[in-house]
ZAZA-483955 format. One record per residue (C-alpha): residue number from 1; x, y, z. Coordinates in Angstrom, 3 decimals, m for minus. Example, Ala and Ser with C-alpha at 12.3 -4.5 7.8 and 13.67 -1.06 7.14 Angstrom:
BEGIN
<pos: 1 | u: 12.300 | v: m4.500 | w: 7.800>
<pos: 2 | u: 13.670 | v: m1.060 | w: 7.140>
This chain:
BEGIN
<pos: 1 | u: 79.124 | v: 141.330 | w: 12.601>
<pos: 2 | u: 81.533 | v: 139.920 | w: 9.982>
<pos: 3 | u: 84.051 | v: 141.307 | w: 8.349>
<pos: 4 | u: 83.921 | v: 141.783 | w: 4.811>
<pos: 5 | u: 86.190 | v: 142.848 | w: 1.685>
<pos: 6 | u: 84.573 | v: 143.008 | w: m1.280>
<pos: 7 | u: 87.425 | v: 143.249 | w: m4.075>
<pos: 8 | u: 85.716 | v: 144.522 | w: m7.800>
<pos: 9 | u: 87.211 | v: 145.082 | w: m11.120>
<pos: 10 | u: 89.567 | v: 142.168 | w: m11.270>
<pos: 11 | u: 90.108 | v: 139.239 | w: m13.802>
<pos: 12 | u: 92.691 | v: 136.969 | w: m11.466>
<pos: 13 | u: 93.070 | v: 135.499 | w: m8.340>
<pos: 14 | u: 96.381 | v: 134.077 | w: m6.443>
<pos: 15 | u: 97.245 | v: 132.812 | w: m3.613>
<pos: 16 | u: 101.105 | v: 132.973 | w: m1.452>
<pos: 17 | u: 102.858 | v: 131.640 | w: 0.922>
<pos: 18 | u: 104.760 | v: 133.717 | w: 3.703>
<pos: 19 | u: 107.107 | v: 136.712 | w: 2.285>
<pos: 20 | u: 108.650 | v: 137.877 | w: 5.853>
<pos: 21 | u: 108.737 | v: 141.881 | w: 5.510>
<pos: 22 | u: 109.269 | v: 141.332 | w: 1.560>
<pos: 23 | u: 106.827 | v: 143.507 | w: 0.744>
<pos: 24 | u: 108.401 | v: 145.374 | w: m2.039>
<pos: 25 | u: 109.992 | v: 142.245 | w: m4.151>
<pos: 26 | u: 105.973 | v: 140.709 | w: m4.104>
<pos: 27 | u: 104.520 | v: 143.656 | w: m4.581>
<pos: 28 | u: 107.135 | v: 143.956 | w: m7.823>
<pos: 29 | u: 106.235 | v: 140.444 | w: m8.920>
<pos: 30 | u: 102.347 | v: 141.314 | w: m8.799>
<pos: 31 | u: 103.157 | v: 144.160 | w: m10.915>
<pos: 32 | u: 104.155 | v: 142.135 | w: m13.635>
<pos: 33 | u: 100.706 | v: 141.228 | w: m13.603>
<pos: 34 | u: 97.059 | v: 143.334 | w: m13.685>
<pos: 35 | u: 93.724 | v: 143.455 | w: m12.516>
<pos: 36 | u: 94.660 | v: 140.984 | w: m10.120>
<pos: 37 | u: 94.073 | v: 140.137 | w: m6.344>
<pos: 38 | u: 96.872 | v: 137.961 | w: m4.458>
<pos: 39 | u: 96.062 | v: 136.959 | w: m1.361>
<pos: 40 | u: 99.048 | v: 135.819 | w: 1.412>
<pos: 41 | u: 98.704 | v: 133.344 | w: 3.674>
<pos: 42 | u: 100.470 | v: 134.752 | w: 6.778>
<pos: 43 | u: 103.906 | v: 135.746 | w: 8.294>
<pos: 44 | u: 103.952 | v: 138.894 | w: 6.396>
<pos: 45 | u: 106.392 | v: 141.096 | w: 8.516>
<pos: 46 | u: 104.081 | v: 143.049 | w: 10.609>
<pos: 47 | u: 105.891 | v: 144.915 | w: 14.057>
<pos: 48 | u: 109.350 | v: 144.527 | w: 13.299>
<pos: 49 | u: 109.790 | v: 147.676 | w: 12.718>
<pos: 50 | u: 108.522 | v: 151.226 | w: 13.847>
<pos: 51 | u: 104.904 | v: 152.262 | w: 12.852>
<pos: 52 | u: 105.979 | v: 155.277 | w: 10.521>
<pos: 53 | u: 107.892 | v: 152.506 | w: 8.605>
<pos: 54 | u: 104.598 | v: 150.506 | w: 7.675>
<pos: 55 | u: 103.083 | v: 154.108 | w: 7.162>
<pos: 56 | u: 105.523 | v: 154.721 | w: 4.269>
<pos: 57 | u: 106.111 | v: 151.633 | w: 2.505>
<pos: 58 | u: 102.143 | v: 150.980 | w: 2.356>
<pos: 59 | u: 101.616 | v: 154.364 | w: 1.010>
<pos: 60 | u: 104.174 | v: 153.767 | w: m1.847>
<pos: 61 | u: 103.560 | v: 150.100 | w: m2.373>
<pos: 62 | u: 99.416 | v: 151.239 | w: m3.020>
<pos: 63 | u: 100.220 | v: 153.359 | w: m5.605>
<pos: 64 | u: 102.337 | v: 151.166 | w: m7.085>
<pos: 65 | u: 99.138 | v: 148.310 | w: m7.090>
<pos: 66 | u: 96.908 | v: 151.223 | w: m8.565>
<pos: 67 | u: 98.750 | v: 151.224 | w: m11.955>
<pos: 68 | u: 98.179 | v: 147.744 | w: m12.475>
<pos: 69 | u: 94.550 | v: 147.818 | w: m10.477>
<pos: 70 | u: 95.886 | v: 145.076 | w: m8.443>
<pos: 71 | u: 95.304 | v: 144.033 | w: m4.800>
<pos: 72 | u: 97.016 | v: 142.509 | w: m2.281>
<pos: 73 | u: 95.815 | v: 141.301 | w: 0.855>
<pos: 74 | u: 97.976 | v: 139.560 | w: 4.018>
<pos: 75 | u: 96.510 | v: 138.349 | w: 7.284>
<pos: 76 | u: 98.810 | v: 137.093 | w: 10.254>
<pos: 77 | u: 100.682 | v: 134.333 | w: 10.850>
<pos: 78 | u: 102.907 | v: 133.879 | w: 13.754>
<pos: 79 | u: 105.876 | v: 136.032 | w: 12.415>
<pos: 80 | u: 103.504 | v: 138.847 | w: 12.920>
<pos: 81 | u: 102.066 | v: 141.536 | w: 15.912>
<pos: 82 | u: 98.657 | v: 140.573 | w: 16.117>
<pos: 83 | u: 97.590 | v: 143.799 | w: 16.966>
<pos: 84 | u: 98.100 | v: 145.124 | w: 13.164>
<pos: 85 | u: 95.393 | v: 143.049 | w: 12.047>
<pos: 86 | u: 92.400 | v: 143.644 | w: 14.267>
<pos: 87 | u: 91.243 | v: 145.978 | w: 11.777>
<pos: 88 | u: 92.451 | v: 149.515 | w: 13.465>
<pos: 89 | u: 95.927 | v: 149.719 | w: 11.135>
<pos: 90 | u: 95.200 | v: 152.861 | w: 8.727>
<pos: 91 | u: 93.419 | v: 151.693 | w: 5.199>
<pos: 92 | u: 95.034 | v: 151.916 | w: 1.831>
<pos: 93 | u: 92.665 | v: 151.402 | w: m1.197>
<pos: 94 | u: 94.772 | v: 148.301 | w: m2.817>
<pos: 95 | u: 96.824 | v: 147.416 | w: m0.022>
<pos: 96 | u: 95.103 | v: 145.503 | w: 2.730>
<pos: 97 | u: 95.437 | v: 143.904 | w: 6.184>
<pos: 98 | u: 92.928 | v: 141.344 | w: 6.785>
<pos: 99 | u: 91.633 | v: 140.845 | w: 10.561>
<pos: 100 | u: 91.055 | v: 137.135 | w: 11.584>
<pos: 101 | u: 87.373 | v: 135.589 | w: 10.045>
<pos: 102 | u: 86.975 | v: 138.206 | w: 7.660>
<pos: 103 | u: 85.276 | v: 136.858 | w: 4.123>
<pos: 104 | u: 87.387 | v: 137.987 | w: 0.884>
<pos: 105 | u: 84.760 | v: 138.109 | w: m1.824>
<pos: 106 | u: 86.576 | v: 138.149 | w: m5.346>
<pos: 107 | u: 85.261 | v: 136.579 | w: m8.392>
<pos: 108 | u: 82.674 | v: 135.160 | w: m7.211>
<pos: 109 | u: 84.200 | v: 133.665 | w: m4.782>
<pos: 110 | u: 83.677 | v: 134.218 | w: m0.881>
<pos: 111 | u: 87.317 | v: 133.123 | w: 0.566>
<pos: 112 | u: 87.426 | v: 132.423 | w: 4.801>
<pos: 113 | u: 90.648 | v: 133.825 | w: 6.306>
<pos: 114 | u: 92.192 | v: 132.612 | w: 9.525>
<pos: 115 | u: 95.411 | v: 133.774 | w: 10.381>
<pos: 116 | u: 98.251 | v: 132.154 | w: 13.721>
<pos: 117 | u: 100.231 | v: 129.720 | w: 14.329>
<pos: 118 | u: 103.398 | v: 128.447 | w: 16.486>
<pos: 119 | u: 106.599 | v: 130.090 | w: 16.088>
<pos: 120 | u: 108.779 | v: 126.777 | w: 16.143>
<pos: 121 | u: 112.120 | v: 128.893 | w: 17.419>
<pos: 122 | u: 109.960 | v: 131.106 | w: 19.941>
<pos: 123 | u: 112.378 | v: 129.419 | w: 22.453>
<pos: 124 | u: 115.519 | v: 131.529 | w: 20.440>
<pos: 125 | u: 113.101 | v: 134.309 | w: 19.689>
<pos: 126 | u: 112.057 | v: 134.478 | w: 23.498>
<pos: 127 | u: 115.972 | v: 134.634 | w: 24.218>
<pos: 128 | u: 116.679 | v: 137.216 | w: 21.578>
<pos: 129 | u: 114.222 | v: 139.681 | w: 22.993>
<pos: 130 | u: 115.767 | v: 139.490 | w: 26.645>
<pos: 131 | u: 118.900 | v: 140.331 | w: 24.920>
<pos: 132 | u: 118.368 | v: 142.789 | w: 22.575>
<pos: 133 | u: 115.014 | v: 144.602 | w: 23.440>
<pos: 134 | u: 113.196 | v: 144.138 | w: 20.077>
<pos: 135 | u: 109.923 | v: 142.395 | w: 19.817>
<pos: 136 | u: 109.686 | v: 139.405 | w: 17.888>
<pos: 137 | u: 107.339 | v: 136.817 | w: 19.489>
<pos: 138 | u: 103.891 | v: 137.593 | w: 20.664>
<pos: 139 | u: 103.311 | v: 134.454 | w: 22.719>
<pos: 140 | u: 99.817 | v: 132.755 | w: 22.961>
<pos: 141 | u: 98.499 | v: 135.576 | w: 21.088>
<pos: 142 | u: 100.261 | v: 134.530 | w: 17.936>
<pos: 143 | u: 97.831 | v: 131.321 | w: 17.986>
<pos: 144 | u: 95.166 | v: 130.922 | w: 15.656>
<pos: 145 | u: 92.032 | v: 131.022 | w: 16.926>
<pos: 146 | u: 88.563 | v: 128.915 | w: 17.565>
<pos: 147 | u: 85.771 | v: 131.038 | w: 17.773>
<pos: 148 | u: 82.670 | v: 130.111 | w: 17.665>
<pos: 149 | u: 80.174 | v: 132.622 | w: 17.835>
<pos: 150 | u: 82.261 | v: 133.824 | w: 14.390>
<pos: 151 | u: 81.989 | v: 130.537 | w: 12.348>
<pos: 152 | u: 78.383 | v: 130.338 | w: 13.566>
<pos: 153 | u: 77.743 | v: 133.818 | w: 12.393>
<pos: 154 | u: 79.468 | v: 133.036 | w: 9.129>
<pos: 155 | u: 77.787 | v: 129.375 | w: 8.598>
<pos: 156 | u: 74.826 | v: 131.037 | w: 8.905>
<pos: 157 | u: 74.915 | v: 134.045 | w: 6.744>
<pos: 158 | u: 77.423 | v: 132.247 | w: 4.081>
<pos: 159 | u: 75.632 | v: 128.676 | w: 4.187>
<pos: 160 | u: 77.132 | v: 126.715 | w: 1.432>
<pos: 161 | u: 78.808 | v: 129.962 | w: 0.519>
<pos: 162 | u: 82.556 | v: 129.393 | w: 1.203>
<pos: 163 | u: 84.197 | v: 127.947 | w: m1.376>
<pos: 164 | u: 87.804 | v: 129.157 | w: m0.653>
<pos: 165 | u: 89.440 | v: 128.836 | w: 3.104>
<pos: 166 | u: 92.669 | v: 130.614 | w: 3.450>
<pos: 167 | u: 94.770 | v: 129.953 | w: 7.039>
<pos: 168 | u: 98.460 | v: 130.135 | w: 7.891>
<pos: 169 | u: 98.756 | v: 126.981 | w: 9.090>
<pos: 170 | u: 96.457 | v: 123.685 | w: 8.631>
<pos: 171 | u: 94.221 | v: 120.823 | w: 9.904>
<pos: 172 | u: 96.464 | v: 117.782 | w: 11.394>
<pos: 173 | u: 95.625 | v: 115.521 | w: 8.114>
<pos: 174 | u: 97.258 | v: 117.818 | w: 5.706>
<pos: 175 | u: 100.455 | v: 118.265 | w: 4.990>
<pos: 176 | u: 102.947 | v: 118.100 | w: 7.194>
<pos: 177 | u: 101.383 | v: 115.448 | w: 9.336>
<pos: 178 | u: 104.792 | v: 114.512 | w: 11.212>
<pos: 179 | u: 106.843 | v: 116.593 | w: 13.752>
<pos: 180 | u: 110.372 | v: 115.394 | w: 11.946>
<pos: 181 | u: 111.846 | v: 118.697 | w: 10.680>
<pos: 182 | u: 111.295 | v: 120.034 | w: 14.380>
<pos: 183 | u: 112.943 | v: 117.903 | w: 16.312>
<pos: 184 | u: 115.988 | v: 120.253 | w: 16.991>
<pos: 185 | u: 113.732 | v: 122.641 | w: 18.177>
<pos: 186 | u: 111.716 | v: 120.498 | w: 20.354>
<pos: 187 | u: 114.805 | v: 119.743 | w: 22.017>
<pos: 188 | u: 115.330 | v: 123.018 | w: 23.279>
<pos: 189 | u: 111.624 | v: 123.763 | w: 24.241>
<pos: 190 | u: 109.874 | v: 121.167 | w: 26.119>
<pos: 191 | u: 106.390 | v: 122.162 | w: 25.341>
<pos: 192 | u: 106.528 | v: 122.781 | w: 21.719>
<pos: 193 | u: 105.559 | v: 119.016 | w: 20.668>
<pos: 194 | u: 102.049 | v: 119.884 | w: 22.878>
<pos: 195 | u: 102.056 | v: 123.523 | w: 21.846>
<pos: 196 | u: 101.535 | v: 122.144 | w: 18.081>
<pos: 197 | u: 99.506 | v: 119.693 | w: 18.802>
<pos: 198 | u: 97.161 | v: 122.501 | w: 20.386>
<pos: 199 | u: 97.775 | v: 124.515 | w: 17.310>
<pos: 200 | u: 96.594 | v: 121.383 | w: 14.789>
<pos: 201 | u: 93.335 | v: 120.099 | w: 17.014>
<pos: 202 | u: 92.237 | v: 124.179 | w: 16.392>
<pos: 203 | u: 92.699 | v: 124.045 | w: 13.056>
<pos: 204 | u: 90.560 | v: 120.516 | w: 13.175>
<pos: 205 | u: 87.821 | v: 122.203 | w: 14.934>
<pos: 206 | u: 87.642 | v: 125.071 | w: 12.537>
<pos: 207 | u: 87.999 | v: 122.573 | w: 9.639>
<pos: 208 | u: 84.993 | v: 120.208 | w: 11.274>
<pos: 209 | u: 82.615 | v: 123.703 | w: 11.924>
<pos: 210 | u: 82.826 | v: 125.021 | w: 7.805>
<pos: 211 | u: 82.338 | v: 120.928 | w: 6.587>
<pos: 212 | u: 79.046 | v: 120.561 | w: 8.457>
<pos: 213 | u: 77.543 | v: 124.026 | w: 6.995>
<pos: 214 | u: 79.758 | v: 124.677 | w: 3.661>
<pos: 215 | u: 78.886 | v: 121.937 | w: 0.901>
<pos: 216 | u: 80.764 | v: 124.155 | w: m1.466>
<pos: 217 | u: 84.332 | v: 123.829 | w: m0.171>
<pos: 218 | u: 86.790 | v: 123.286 | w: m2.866>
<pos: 219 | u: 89.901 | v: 124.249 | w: m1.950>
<pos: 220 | u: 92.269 | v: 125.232 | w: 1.078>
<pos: 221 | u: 95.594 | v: 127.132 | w: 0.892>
<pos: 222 | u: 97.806 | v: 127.917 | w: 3.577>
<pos: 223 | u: 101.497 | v: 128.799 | w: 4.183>
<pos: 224 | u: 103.819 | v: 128.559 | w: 7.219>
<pos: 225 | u: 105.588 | v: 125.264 | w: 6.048>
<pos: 226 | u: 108.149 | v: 126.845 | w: 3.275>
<pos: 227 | u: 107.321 | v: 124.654 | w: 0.952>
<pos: 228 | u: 105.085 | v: 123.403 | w: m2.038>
<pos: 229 | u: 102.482 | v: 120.818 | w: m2.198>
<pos: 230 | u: 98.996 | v: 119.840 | w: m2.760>
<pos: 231 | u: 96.874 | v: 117.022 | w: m1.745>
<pos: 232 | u: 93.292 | v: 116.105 | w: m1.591>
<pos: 233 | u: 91.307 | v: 115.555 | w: 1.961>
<pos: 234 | u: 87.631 | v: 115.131 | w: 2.159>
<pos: 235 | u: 87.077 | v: 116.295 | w: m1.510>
<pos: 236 | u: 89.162 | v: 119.342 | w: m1.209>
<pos: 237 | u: 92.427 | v: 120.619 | w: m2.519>
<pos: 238 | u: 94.657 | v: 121.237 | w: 0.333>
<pos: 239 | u: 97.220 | v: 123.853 | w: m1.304>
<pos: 240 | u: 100.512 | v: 124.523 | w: 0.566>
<pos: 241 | u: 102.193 | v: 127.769 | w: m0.899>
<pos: 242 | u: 105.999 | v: 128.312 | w: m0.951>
<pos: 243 | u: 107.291 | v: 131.477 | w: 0.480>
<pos: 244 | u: 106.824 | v: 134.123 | w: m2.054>
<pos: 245 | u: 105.231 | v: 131.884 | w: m4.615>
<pos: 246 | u: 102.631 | v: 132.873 | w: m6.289>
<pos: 247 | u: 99.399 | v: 130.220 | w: m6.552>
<pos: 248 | u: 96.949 | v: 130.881 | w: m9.765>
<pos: 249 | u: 93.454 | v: 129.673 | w: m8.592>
<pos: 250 | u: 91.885 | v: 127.998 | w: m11.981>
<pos: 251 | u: 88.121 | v: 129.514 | w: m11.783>
């Protein structure tokens, strides 16, 4: 069954890049808008802290987004516990956690989200936790993920219905295509290099699965990188959002 949120009542759409447990400085910059959904594209904070905390700042932050009738939705990236977005964390009304292949439908449009990627410093991260106790890498499960039975599910029930693909990393021909502003880290982890390589041929599968069934891709944002850009690829915009920037999709 696929997942589905259905988002009404709005007149603008955004996308972001990763805000890393800044929940209340985006939620203040949405604010400044209304009747508006923003949608961010991974590594939002989740289980670096206690449950009850999430509990409390979600509760405030929702009614907060209710004066403005705005929404904002996060799925996973690889700063984040995986097990906060398989679709069991409590539900706010305008505050949402989006599990892995679930279809945003917002304005028409009918947005793919697929959340993971490599931590680049899980070799400090892994190091950190020994010492100090607190969780902060989730291993392989941080990954994103190829599944099949889901994009066949979706291909068929959304043929030529996507239009927007939202991930936290990308396919190996966008942006960044090189493996330069890693080096250090590859240094000190000896099967990182392979470990993204892995990360980027999943993407490519994913990416090769919606092109043979979705005729209406147009565009493709995605975080992770800190940094700006956009690019065409196969007659898409490839859109790579800054951390905390906020991405005005031109309907």
């Amino acid at each position: 069954m696929i997942n589905n949120i259905h988002i009404d009542g709005v007149q603008d759409l955004y996308f972001c890049g990763d805000i890393h447990g800044e929940f209340e400085p985006i939620v203040a910059r949405l604010n400044n808008l209304s009747n508006t959904a923003l949608i961010v594209c991974g590594d939002i904070g989740m289980g670096f802290n206690a449950l009850e905390y999430y509990y409390l700042m979600f509760k405030k932050l929702d009614l907060k987004l209710a004066k403005k009738n705005n929404h904002l939705l996060m799925f996973r990236g690889n700063h984040d516990d995986p097990a906060y977005f398989d679709g069991s964390f409590k539900k706010y009304k305008y505050l949402h956690l989006v599990p892995d292949y679930t279809v945003v439908t917002v304005l028409q449009q009918n947005i793919l989200c697929i959340g993971g990627a490599t931590s680049i410093d899980r070799s400090y991260r892994i190091n950190t936790e020994y010492s100090t106790g607190r969780k902060s890498y989730w291993g392989d499960a941080e990954l994103p993920c190829y599944d099949e039975g889901k994009l066949s599910e979706i291909n068929k029930e959304y043929a030529d219905a996507i239009t927007i693909v939202a991930t936290h990393t990308c396919p190996s021909f966008a942006y960044p295509t090189s493996k330069q502003n890693v080096q250090a880290w590859m240094r000190r982890d000896d099967t990182l290099s392979q470990t993204l390589d892995e990360e980027r041929a999943t993407m490519d599968r994913i990416f090769e699965a919606l092109q043979q069934k979705q005729k209406n891709l147009k565009r493709w944002y995605y975080g992770h990188y800190h940094e700006p850009n956009v690019e065409q690829h196969h007659g898409m915009d490839f859109i790579l959002c800054n951390c905390g920037e906020l991405n005005k999709v031109s309907l």
